[in-house]
VOBA-63569 format. One record per residue (C-alpha): x, y, z; residue in three letters. Coordinates in steps of 0.5 Angstrom, whole numbers, plus 2048, in hexadecimal, padded with zeros to 3 digits. Layout:
N
XYZALA/...
***
This chain:
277
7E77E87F8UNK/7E17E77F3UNK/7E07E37EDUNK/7E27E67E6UNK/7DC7E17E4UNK/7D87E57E8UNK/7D97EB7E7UNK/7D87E97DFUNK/7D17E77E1UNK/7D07EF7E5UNK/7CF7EB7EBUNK/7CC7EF7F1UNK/7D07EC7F7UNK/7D67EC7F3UNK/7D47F47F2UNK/7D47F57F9UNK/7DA7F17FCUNK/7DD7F57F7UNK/7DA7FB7FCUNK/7E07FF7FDUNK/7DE805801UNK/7E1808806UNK/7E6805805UNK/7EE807806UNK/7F18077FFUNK/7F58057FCUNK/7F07FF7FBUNK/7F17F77F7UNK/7EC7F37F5UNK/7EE7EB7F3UNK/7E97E97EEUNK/7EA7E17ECUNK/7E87DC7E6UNK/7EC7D97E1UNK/7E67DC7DCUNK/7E97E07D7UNK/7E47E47D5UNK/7E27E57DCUNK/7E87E67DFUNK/7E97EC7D9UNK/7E27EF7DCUNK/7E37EE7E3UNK/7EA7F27E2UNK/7E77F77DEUNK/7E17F87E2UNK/7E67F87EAUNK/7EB7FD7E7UNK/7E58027E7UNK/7E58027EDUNK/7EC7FF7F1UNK/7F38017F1UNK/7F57FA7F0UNK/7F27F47EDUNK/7F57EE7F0UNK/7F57E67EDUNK/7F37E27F1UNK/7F87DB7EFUNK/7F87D97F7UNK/7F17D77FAUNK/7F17D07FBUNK/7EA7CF7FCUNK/7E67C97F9UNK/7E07CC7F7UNK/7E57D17F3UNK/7EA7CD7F0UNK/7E57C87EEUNK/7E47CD7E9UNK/7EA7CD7E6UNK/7EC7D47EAUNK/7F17D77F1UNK/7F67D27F2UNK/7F47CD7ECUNK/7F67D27E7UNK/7FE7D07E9UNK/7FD7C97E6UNK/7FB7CC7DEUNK/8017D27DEUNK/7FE7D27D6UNK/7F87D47D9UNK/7FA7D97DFUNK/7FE7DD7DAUNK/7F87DE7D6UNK/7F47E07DCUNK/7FA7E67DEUNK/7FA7E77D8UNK/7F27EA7D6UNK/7F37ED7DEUNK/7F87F27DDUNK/7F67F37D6UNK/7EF7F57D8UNK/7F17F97DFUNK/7F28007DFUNK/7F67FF7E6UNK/7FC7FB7E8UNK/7FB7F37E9UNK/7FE7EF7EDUNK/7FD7E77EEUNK/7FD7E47F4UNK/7FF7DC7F4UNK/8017D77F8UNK/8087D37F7UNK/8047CE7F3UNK/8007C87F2UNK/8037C37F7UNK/8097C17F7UNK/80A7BE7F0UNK/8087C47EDUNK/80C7CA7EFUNK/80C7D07EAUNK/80C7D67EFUNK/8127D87ECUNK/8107D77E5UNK/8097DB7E5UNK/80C7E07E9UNK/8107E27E3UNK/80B7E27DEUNK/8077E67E2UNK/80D7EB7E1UNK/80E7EA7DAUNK/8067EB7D9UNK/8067F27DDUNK/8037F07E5UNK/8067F57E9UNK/8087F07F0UNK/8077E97F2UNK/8047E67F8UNK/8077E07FAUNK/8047DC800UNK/8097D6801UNK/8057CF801UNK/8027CC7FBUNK/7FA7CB7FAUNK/7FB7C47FDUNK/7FE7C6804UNK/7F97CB805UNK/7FB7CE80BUNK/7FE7C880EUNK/8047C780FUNK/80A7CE80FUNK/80B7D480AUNK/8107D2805UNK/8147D8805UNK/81A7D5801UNK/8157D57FCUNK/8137DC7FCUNK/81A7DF7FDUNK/81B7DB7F6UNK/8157E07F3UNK/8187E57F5UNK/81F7E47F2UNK/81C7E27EBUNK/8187E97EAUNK/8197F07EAUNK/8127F27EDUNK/8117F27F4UNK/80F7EB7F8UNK/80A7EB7FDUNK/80B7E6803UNK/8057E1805UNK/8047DC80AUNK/8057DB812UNK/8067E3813UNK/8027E281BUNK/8067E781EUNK/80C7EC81EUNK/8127E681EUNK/80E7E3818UNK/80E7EA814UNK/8157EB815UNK/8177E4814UNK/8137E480DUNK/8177EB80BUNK/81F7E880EUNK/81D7E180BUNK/81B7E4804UNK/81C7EA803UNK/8167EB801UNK/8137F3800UNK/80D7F2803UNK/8097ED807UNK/8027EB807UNK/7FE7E980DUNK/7F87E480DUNK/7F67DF811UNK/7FA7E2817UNK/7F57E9817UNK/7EF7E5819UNK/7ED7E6820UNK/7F37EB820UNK/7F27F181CUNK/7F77F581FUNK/7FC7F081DUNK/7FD7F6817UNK/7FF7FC81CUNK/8037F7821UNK/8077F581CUNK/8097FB818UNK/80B7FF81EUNK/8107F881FUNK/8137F8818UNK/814801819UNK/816801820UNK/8197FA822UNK/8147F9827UNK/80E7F782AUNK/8087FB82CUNK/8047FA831UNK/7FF7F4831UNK/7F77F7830UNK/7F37F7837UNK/7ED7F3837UNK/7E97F9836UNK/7ED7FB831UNK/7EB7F482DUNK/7E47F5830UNK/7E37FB82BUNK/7E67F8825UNK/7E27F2825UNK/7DC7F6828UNK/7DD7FC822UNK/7DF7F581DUNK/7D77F281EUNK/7D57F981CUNK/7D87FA816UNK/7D57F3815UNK/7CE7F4816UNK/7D07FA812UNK/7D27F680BUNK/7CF7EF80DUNK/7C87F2810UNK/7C67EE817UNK/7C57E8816UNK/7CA7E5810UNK/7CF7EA813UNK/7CF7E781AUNK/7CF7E0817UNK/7D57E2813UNK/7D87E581AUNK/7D87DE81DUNK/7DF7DD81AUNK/7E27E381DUNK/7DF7E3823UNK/7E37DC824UNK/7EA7DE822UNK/7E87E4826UNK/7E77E082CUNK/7EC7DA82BUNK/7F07D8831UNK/7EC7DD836UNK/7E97D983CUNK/7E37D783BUNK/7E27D8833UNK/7DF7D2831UNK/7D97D2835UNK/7D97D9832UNK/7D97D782CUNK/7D47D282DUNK/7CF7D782FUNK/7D07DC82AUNK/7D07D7824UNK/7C77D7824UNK/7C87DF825UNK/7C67E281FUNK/7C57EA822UNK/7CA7F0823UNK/7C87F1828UNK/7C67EB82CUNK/7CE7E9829UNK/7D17EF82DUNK/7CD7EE833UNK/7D07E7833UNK/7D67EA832UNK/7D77EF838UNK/7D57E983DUNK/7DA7E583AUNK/7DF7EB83AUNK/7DE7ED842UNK/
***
C-alpha cells in the first residue's frame, strides 16, 4: 500500500516498498489518494511493475483519511469515481478496488460504488464487511457483501473475520463470494494460507504445525526482516510480529516485555530460542 502522492514526488521509501523481487507472481500493488493527478501518476508508475494495481478505498486509519484518502473517499462518490476513473485510464494492467461497506452506518454506498467500479472498467471488488467507524470492531457484515455480489457481473472477493477454516467456508456459503482475502487473521499465523486451502480442497484439516515447524517460519521471518528493513529498524518493526506470534503461550508477556528494548538479530533470535525451549 503507498501513496499516489508519493509516487508523483519519486519518493525513495515509496520506490522500495514498492520493491518486488523475488516475489511469486502475479503480484498487486495498492496505491491511495484522493488526488487526480497523483492517483493517474502513481497508476502509471505501478502498472510498469505490478500485474494488478488495486485502489485503496478500505483503510481507516486517521492519518490517511485526515487526508480525505481510504475509507473516507465512501463519503464523496463524486470524488471516488473521479479517482477510479484516472486509475484505470492510466494502468496498463487490470485495477481493482478494495472498500469497505461504507462510512458508518448512515452512509452505506457499497453497493453503489461497486457498480461504478464496473461501469468504469475495475476488473474485481474487494468488500471488507465493516463501515470506517466500526473499524475492526464488532462482526463482518456478510449480508452486505452478498448483496456486492449480486449487483455486479465481475467477481467479489470477501474481507473480515476469516481466522481459520470455518470462517473461509462460512465467507464462501454465506456470500457466494469467488474468493476471499485474509488479513488481520495471517498475523502471527502466516500458514493460515495453506491450512485453509488444503480445507476448502479436500474438506479436511491438516495437521496443526509442530512448535519447531513455528520456530523456523518465525526464525526464517526476522531474517527476511533484517534483510528489507535492515537491523535495527527491522527488529523494531518485528516487534509487532513477534507478539501475534507469541499470543497465548506460557509465559509470552514477560517475553514480550524482554524483547521490547532489543533492537539486534541476533540478540532477538537468542531470546527466542530461550523462550521457545
Amino acid at each position: 500500500m503507498v501513496s499516489g502522492k508519493a509516487i508523483q514526488y519519486n519518493d525513495e521509501k515509496t520506490k522500495k516498498l514498492m520493491n518486488i523481487d523475488g516475489e511469486k507472481r502475479p503480484v498487486a500493488i495498492q496505491i491511495f489518494g484522493s488526488d487526480i493527478e497523483a492517483l493517474g501518476c502513481g497508476a502509471k508508475y505501478a502498472s510498469q511493475i505490478a500485474d494488478i494495481v488495486d485502489i485503496n478505498m478500505g483503510c481507516p486509519a486517521p492519518k490517511v483519511t485526515k487526508n480525505g484518502d481510504g475509507s473516507k473517499l465512501l463519503l464523496d462518490l463524486k470524488k471516488a469515481k473521479d479517482v477510479i476513473e484516472a486509475t484505470v485510464k492510466n494502468s496498463t494492467v487490470p485495477v481493482t478496488l478494495k472498500i469497505r461497506k461504507g462510512w458508518d452506518d448512515e452512509n452505506i454506498v457499497a453497493i453503489e460504488i461497486a457498480k461504478i467500479a464496473e461501469e468504469l472498467g475495475v476488473a474485481l471488488i474487494t468488500v471488507h464487511g465493516r463501515t470506517r467507524k466500526e473499524f475492526y470492531s464488532g462482526k463482518a457484515d456478510l449480508e452486505i457483501i452478498k448483496k456486492v455480489k449480486q449487483a455486479v457481473k465481475i467477481p467479489v472477493i470477501g474481507n473480515g473475520d476469516i481466522v481459520d477454516e470455518e470462517s473461509a467456508l462460512k465467507m464462501f456459503e454465506e456470500t457466494g463470494v469467488d474468493g476471499i482475502m485474509i488479513g488481520r487473521g495471517a498475523m502471527g499465523n502466516p500458514w493460515i494460507f495453506k491450512k485453509i486451502k488444503h480445507f476448502l480442497d479436500h474438506g479436511e484439516k491438516l495437521e496443526e504445525l509442530s512448535m519447531s515447524e513455528k520456530l523456523k517460519i518465525i526464525q526464517e521471518h526476522i531474517e527476511l526482516q533484517v534483510k528489507a528493513k535492515g537491523n535495527s529498524s527491522g527488529i523494531r518493526e518485528f516487534r509487532k510480529h513477534m507478539a501475534a506470534y507469541t499470543k497465548n503461550l506460557p509465559n509470552s508477556t514477560s517475553f514480550r516485555n524482554r524483547i521490547n528494548s532489543i533492537q539486534d538479530k541476533d540478540e532477538l533470535l537468542n531470546e527466542l530460542l530461550k523462550f521457545w525451549k
